[in-house]
N, C-alpha and C positions, 0 to 999 in steps of 0.2 A: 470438571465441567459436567454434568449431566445432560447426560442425551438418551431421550425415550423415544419409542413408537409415537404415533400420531395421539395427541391426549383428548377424549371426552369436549366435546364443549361444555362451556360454562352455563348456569341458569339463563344468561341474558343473550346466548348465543354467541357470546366471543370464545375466541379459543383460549386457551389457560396458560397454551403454551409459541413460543414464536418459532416459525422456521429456520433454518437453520441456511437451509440453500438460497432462500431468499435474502437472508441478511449477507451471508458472503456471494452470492451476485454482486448485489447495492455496492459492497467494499469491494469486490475485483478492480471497479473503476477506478478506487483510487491506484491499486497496486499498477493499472495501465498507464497511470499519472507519472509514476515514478520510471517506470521503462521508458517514457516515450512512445509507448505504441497509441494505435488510435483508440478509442474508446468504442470498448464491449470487446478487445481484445482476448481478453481470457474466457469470456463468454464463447465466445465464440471457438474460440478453441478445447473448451470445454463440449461445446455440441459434435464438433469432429469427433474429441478424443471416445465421446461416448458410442457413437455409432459405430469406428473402430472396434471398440469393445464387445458390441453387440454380433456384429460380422464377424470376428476370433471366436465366436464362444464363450466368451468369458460369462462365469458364474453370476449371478446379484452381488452376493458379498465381494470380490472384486471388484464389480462394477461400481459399488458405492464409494470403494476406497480411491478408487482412479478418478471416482467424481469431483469427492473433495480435494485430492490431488492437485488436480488442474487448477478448481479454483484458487488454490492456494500457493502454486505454483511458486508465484515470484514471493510470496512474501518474505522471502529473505533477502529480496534487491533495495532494500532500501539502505543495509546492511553495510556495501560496496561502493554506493552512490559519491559519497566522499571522496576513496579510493579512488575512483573512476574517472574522476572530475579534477585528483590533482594532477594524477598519472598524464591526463590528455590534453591538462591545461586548455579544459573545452565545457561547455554544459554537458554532465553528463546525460540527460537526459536529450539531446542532440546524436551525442555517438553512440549509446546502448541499441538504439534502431537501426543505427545505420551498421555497425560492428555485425548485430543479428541475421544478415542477409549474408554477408560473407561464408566462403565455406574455407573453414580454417585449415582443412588439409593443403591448400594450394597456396603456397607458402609466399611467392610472388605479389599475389591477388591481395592475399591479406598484407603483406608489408605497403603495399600500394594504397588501400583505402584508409589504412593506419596514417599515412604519411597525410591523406589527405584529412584527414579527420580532426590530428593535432591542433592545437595552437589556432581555435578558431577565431578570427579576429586580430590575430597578434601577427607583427613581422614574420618574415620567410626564416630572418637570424634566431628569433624565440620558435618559429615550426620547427627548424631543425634541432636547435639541444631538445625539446620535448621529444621532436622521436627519437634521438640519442638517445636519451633518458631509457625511454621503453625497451629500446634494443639494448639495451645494457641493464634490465629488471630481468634478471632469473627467474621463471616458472611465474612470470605476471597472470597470463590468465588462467593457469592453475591457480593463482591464489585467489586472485576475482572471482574463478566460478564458484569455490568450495566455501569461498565468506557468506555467499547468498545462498547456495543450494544446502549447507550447513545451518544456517540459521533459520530458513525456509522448513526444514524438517523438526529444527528444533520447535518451532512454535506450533506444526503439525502436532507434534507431541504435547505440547502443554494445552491444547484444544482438547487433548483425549481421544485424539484418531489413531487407529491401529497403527500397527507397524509397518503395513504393505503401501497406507498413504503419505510415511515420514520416507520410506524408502525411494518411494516413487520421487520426490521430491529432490532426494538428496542424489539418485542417479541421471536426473532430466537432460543433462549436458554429455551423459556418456555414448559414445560412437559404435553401431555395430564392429566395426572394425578393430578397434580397440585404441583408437588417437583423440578420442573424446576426452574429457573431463569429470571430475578432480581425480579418480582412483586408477582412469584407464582401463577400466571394466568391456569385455567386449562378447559379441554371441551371445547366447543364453546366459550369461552370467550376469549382466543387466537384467531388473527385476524390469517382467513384462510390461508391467502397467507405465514404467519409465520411459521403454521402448515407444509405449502408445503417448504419451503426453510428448516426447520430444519430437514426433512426425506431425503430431496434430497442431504442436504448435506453429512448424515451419510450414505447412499448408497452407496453415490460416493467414500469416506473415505474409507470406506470396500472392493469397488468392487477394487479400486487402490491397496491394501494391497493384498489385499485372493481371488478376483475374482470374478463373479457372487454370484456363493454361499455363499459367506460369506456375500456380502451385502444382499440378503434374509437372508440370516438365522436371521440376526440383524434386520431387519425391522417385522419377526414375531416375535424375542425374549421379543422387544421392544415396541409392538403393544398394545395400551390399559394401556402403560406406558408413556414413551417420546409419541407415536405416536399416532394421529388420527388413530383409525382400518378401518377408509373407505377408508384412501389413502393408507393405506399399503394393502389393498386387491388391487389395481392397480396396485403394484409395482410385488404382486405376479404370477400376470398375466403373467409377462414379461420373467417366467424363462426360456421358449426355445424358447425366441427372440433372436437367436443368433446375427443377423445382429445388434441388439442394442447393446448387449455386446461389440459386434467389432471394434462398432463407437466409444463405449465409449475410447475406446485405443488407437483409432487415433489422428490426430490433427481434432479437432473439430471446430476450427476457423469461418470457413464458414459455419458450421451447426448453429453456436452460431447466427451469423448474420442474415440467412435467418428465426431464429425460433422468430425474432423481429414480433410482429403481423402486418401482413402487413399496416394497414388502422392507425397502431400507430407510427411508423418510427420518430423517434426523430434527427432532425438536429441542428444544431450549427450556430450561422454566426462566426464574428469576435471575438466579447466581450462574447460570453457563452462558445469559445473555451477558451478565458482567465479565464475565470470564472470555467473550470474546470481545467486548469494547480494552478491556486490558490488552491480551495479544496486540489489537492494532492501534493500542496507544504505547506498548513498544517497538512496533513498527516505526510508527511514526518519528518516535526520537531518536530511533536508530539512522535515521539519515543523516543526520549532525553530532560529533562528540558537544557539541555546545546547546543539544538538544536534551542529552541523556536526562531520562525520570523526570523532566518538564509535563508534559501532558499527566501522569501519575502524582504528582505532586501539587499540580494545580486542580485537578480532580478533588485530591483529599482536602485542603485547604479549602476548596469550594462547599465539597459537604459538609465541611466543620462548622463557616460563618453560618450555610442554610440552617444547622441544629441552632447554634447560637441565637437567631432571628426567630427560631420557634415552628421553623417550616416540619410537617411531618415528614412521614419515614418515605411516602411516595415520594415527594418534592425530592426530599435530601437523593434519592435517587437518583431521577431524573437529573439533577445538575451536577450529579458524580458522573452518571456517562457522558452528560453535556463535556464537562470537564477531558477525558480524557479523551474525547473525538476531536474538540473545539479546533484542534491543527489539523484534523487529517487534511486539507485545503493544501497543505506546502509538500506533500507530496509532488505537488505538480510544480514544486519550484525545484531550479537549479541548485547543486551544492557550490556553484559558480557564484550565488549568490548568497545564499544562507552562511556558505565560511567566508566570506569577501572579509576582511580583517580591514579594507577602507572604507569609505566612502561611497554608497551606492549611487550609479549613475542613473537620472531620470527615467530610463527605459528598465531598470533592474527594481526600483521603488515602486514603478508599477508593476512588474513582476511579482513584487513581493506582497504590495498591499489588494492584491487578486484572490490570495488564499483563502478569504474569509468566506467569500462567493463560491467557491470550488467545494469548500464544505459545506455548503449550503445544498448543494447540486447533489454532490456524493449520498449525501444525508437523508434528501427527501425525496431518494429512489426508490425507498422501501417505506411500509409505515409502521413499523416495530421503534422507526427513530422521530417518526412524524411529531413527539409531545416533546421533545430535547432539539432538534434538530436550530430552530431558529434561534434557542439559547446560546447554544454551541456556534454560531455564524456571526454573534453582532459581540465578540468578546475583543473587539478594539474599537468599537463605538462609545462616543464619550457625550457626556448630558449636554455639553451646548451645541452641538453636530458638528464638532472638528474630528470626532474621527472618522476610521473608515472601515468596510468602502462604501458601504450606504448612505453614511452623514446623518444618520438618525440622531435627533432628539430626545431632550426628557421624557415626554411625553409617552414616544413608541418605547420605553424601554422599561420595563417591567424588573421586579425584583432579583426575579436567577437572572438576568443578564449584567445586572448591577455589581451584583457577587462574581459572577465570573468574571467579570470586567478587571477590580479589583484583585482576584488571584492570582488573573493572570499576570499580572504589571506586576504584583508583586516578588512575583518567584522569579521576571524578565531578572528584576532587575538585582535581585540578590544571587543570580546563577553566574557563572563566567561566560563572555561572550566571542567573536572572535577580535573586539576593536576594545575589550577592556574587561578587567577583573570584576566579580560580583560583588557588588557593596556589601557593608556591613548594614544592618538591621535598621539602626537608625539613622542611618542615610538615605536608605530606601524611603524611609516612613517619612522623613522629611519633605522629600519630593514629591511623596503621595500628598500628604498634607496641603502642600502648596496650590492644588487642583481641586480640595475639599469645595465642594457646591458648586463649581463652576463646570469639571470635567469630571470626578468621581464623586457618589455617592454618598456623601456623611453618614447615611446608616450604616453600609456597607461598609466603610471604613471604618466604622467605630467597632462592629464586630468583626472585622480581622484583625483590628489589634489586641483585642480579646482572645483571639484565638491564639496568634501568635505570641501573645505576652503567657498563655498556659502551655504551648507546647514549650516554652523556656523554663519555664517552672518544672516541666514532665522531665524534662532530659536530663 
């Protein structure tokens, strides 16, 4: 990925090039989608971690890598979401917030919220083998935290962030004390900027929940245990900042932006902005084995019928990152639901048919996504307005939505799923077939079979 200084503007006065903190802003929300926390979570946690850093001393070139850090934090929890979710026989996105607030040393405490957490909805007979289950899972949340905080640094790395921001990521769960997570790293041996992301994020946790107070009272409860005691004396500082506390409740957007150190400003051109629509279109598959390479798959297929139709090289663009965003939306769904191998209940089907709007949300935070974003949000809308969740028409639905439409149905139904095997080729086409002019596109479908009939030939 290429990342420059801030670039020249353009003759017509736009920039050349996209921000880089502004686009992973826009995308934290989803990553809060998949935690459960509230929304502008890591924003927010991000504003802490960087004043933290400013009050340590810490250099610019630190500061930038702790920046991106944060934001990028979770991006390996989508990774475990699955895991998380059969383990607790719960919406994982239910118990990751609630699990968060526990302090995992006080071994009582945590087998207590654990027990209440299991098996939500299910008999007391299914709560208890589920916590059985757990108490009898050897090194479970070693394994839980090292899937996300591993994968989280992996994808630090194929963004092109140094080493000090995949580090940070990959020690976020580690404990001054050394009873943290995954390595057992303790004292200075945890890299600094780890130290500052895992207080700034339990601040932020508490202060969202209980308010000022309660995020002190946790960063002294917890001081000389989870925390370095020299960045929690910084934290304590802060109690009758009220102007802090107040920011923290606002939309913080533009504080998140301006707190990028100036002299480090990370820009994008063409191919690093693609390069990070990929990263979070592995994100996003990564929630579901029944997801893997969907969003990447459906991307390229997309781009292919757009060449196919004659659309230029912008267009084909524009519906390749349509393409590979078009799900971030189910981030914010259950893996309670997405692996359900039955039957979804009335309440779970709207669950599900929600996602299209949450990408829609996600998407037009920022305006780097503003010319793809509505493409990307109506890729289960069909010509006579049975689908969802807008119910749009022929009419409102333009060509890249027609294509993606198509891609995407396409690749559903030829992947495996949890409630059955992916078709063969011309089964699929069959069933597209049956909806030509009424719910898919005839053009559309005339150049995905074109497409598909050469990539058979290619192979």
């Amino acid at each position: 990925m290429t990342m420059t200084a801030p670039a020249p503007a353009t003759a017509d006065g736009a920039s050349a090039r996209i921000s880089l903190s502004e686009v992973l802003s826009a995308l934290s929300y989803a990553l809060d989608l998949t935690e459960g926390a509230p929304a502008g979570h890591t924003m927010r946690t991000c504003l802490i971690g960087m004043r933290l850093a400013e009050e340590a001393g810490i250099g610019a070139s630190e500061r930038s890598a702790l920046y991106y850090a944060i934001l990028l934090k979770d991006a390996g929890c989508s990774s475990n979401a699955g895991r998380m979710a059969s383990l607790f026989g719960s919406d994982d996105q239910w118990v990751k917030p609630r699990m968060k607030l526990v302090d995992w040393h006080q071994r009582m405490r945590l087998a207590l919220v654990t027990a209440l957490t299991v098996g939500k909805g299910r008999s007391l007979g299914e709560k208890l083998r589920q916590f059985r289950a757990i108490a009898g899972t050897q090194d479970m949340t070693k394994e839980l935290i090292q899937i996300r905080c591993d994968r989280g640094a992996e994808i630090a790395r194929q963004l092109g962030f140094p080493g000090d921001t995949a580090d940070a990521i990959r020690s976020l769960d580690e404990h001054w004390c050394g009873l943290g997570y995954a390595r057992g790293l303790s004292g200075s041996q945890i890299p600094l900027l780890a130290r500052i992301a895992n207080l700034a994020q339990t601040v932020e946790a508490f202060a969202a929940r209980g308010g000022p107070r309660a995020a002190l009272r946790v960063a002294r409860q917890r001081r000389g245990t989870w925390f370095d005691p020299a960045l929690v004396r910084h934290v304590e500082r802060w109690r009758k900042d009220h102007a802090w506390w107040a920011l923290l409740r606002s939309d913080v957007t533009a504080a998140v932006v301006a707190a990028e150190p100036k002299d480090r400003v990370m820009l994008v051109d063409d191919e690093g902005f693609d390069g990070v629509c990929r990263a979070f279109a592995d994100i996003i598959d990564a929630k579901s084995p029944f997801t893997y390479r969907h969003s990447t798959r459906v991307a390229d297929v997309a781009r292919e019928v757009a060449r196919h139709l004659g659309s230029d090289e912008a267009e084909q663009r524009r519906i390749y990152r349509a393409g590979l965003l078009h799900d971030i939306g189910k981030l914010g769904v259950s893996n309670a639901i997405l692996d359900k191998p039955g039957v979804m209940t009335p309440g779970e089907r709207t669950r599900m048919e929600a996602h299209p709007r949450w990408t829609l949300e996600i998407l037009q935070r920022v305006s780097a996504f503003g010319d793809f974003a509505r493409t990307a949000a109506l890729h289960h809308e069909k010509l006579d307005g049975s689908g969802y969740p807008f119910g749009l028409r022929a009419d409102a639905l333009d060509q890249p939505c027609r294509i993606l439409v198509v891609s995407d149905i396409y690749d559903a139904l030829t992947s495996d799923r949890p409630y059955r095997d992916g078709m063969p080729q011309p089964k699929a086409q069959a069933i597209m077939e049956s909806d030509r002019g009424s719910k898919l596109c005839p053009v559309a479908l005339d150049a995905l079979w074109a497409v598909v009939a050469h990539a058979g030939k290619a192979a």
